[in-house]
Every structure is written in C-alpha cells, then in structure tokens.
C-alpha positions as CSV (number, residue, x, y, z in Angstrom):
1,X,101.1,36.7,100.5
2,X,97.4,37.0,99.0
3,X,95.0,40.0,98.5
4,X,91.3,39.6,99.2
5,X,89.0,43.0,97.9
6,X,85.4,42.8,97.6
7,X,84.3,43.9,94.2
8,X,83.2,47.0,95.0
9,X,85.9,50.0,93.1
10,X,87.6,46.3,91.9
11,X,89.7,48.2,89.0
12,X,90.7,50.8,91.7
13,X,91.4,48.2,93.9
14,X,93.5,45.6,91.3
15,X,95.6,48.7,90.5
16,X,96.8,49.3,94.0
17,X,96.9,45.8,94.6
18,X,99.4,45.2,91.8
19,X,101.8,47.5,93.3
20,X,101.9,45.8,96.3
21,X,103.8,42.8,94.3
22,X,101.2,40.0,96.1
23,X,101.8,36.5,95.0
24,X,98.4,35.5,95.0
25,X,95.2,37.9,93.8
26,X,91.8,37.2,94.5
27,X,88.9,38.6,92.5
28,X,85.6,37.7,93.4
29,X,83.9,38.3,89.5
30,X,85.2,39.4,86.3
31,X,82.4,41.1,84.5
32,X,83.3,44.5,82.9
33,X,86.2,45.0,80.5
34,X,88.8,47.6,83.1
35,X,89.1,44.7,85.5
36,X,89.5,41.4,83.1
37,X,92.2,43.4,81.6
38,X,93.9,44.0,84.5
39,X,93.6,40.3,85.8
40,X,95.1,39.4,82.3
41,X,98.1,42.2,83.3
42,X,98.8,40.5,86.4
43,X,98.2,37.3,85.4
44,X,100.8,37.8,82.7
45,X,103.2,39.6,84.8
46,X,103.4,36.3,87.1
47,X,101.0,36.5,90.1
48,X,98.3,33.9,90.7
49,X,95.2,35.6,89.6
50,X,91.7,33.4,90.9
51,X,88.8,34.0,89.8
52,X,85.0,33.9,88.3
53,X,83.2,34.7,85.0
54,X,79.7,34.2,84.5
55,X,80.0,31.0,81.4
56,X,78.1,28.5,80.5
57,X,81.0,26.4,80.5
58,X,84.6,25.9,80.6
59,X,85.5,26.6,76.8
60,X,83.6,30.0,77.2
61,X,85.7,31.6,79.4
62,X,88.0,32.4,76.8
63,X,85.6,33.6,74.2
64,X,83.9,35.7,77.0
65,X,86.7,37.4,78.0
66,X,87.9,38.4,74.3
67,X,84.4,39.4,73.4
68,X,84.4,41.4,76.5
69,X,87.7,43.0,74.8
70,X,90.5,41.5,77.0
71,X,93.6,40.8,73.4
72,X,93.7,37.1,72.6
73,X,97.1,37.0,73.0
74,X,96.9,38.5,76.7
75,X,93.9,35.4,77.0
76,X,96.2,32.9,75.5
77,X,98.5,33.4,77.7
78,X,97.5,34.5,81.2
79,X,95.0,31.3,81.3
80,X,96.1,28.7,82.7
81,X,93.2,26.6,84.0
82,X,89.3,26.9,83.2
83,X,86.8,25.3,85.5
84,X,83.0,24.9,85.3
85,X,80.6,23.5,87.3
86,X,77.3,22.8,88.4
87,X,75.4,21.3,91.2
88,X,72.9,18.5,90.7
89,X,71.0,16.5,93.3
90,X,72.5,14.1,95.2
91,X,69.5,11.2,95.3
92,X,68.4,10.0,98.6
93,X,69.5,6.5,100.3
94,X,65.9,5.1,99.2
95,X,66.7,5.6,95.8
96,X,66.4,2.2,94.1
97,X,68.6,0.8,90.9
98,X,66.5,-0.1,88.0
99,X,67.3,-0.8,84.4
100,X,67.9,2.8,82.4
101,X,64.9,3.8,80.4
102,X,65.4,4.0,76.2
103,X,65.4,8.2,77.0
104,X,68.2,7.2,79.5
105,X,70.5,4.8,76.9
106,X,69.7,7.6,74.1
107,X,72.0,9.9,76.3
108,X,74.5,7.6,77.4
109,X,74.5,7.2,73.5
110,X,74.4,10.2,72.1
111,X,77.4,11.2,74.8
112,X,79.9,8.3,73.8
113,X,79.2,6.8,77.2
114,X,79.0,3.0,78.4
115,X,75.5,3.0,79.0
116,X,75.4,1.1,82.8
117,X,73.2,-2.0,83.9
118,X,71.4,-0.2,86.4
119,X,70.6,3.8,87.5
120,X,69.0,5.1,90.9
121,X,65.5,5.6,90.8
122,X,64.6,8.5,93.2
123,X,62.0,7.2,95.9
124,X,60.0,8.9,98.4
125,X,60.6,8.9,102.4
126,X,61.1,10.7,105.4
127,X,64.4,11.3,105.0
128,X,64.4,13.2,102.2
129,X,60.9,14.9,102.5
130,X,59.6,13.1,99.8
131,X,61.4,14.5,97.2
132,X,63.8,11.6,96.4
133,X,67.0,13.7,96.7
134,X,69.2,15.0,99.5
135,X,71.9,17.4,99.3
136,X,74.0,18.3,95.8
137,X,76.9,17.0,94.2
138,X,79.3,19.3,92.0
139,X,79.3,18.7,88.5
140,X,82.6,19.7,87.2
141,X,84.3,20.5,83.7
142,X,88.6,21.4,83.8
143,X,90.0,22.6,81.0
144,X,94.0,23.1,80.8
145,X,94.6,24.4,77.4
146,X,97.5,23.0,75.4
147,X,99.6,24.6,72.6
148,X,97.4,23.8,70.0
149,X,94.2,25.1,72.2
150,X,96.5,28.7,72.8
151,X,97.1,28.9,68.6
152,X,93.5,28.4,68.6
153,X,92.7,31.6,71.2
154,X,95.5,33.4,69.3
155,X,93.8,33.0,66.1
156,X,90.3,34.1,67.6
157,X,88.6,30.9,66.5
158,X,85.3,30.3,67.0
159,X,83.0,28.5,70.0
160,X,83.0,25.7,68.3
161,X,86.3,25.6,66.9
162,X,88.0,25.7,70.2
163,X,85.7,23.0,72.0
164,X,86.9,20.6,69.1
165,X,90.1,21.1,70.0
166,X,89.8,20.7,73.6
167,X,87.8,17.5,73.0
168,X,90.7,16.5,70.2
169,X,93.2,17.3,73.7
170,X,91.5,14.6,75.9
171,X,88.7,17.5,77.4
172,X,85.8,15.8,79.3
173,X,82.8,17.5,79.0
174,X,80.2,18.1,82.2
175,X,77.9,16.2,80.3
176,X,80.1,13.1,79.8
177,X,81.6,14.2,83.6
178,X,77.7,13.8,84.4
179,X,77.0,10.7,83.4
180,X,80.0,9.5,84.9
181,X,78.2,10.1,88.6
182,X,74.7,8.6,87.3
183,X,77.0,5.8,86.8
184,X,77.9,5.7,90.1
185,X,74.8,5.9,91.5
186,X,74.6,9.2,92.9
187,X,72.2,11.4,90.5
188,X,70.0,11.3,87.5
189,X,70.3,11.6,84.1
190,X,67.6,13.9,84.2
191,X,69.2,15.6,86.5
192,X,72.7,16.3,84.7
193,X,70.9,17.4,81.8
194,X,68.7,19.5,84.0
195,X,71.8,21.4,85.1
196,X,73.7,21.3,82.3
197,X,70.8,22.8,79.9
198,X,70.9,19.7,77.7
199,X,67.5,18.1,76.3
C-alpha cells in the first residue's frame, strides 16, 4: 500500500498517515523542520519514506536536514539512499566531434578523468532551431552511505568531511558522472559545468 498527500498541512497529513501503517510514504518536499522529522520517524520505524530536499547535491542532504534540526542519529539512520541530479542539454544530431579544447582537457584534468579523443561540437540546423541542442539528459549523483559515512553523520562532521569519505567509499561525483556523458557524445563540457555550478 502507498500514501500520496500534496504538501499542503503535510505534518498534519504525515501524522495521520503513519497511523494508517502504509508501506510506502510519499512526500512531495521536505523543507521545514515538523515534517523532516517525521519522515526521519517513519523512516526509522520501517516504512519506505520518498522524497525531495532542495540540495545542491547528494552529500547535502544530510547536512541539510540536521541543520534544519532533524538528530544525526535519526539522519544516520533513516537514510538510506541520496540522489542528485540535474538536466543538461542533450546536443543535436548535427553536432560534430572535434578535438577537446585546452579549457576542455583542464576539466577532464582537474576531475581525474581520461580526457577523450574527440567531443561534440554543437552546430546549427533546422532541427534544433539553431541552437545546437535538443532535448536534456539527466545528470545524476547516488550516494549509499556506508558505516564509515553513518559514524561520520553521527559525529556531525563537516561538508567537507563527509564528501571525503563518500569519495574514499567509491562516490562518483555529477561532475565526474558529467564528463562521463561528454564522453559519450551526448553534451558539453560547458554544459555539465553549466548545470553543475562549476567554473
């Protein structure tokens, strides 16, 4: 069974909804202390809580929700997956592969990433109004936190602290996640860092 509730009176809503024992709860945004502590509660408590928070990426959505006053421990353990993304521009079939720029290899660089023979230049035709790009293509960042990522939350470490030791667990970045479809052919670099605030 699974609840839907628009966020309107979402606390209100959450606390009925808990005791009507649903296996699956569906909130449409966490953003004010009553209801991330009651997703926590029934996330804790064993139902399948989905959900959003406004983050600029995956590691975030921990700090967020314990500066937003939601106990670490409760955080530590009701998460279970973090996932952020973005959508970049998809270019267009007239794109053309040329050699990467130096701008282009810096970030491939910088990022740890094999920088590739060629990248899609965007063109200009019909079919894409000029623009060089047609439709999107999701950018995405999963984060499943390990022991060692939990003691971290536990111990209210830092930002930075924690993304180290997602990165130490084998985390890939939406940077590096990115670059991965520039490889491929299907965005920009100048894209991905365009969406993912990086310059």
């Amino acid at each position: 069974r699974s609840t839907l509730f628009p966020y309107t009176t979402l606390f209100r809503s959450l606390l009925s909804i808990m005791r009507m024992d649903p296996d699956v709860i569906l909130v449409g945004e966490i953003r004010d202390t009553e209801t991330a502590k009651t997703a926590m509660d029934a996330a804790i408590t064993g139902h399948l809580v989905l959900s959003t928070i406004h983050t600029r990426d995956a590691v975030s959505i921990y700090t967020r929700l314990m500066e937003m006053g939601v106990p670490n421990y409760m955080v530590a353990d009701a998460m279970t997956l973090g996932v952020s993304q973005r959508l970049a521009r998809r270019v267009h079939s007239c794109a053309e592969p040329v050699e990467p720029t130096a701008l282009d290899r810096a970030v491939f660089e910088r990022n740890d990433v094999v920088v590739p023979e060629t990248v899609m230049l965007p063109m200009s035709c019909d079919g894409c109004s000029g623009s060089g790009f047609l439709g999107r293509v999701a950018v995405v960042e999963i984060l499943s936190p390990t022991k060692e990522f939990r003691a971290g939350v536990l111990a209210s470490a830092a930002h930075d602290a924690l993304v180290a030791q997602a990165l130490a667990d084998g985390f890939i970045p939406m940077i590096k996640e990115g670059l991965r479809l520039v490889t491929e052919g299907l965005t920009t670099v100048a894209e991905i860092l365009r969406v993912t605030e990086q310059g």
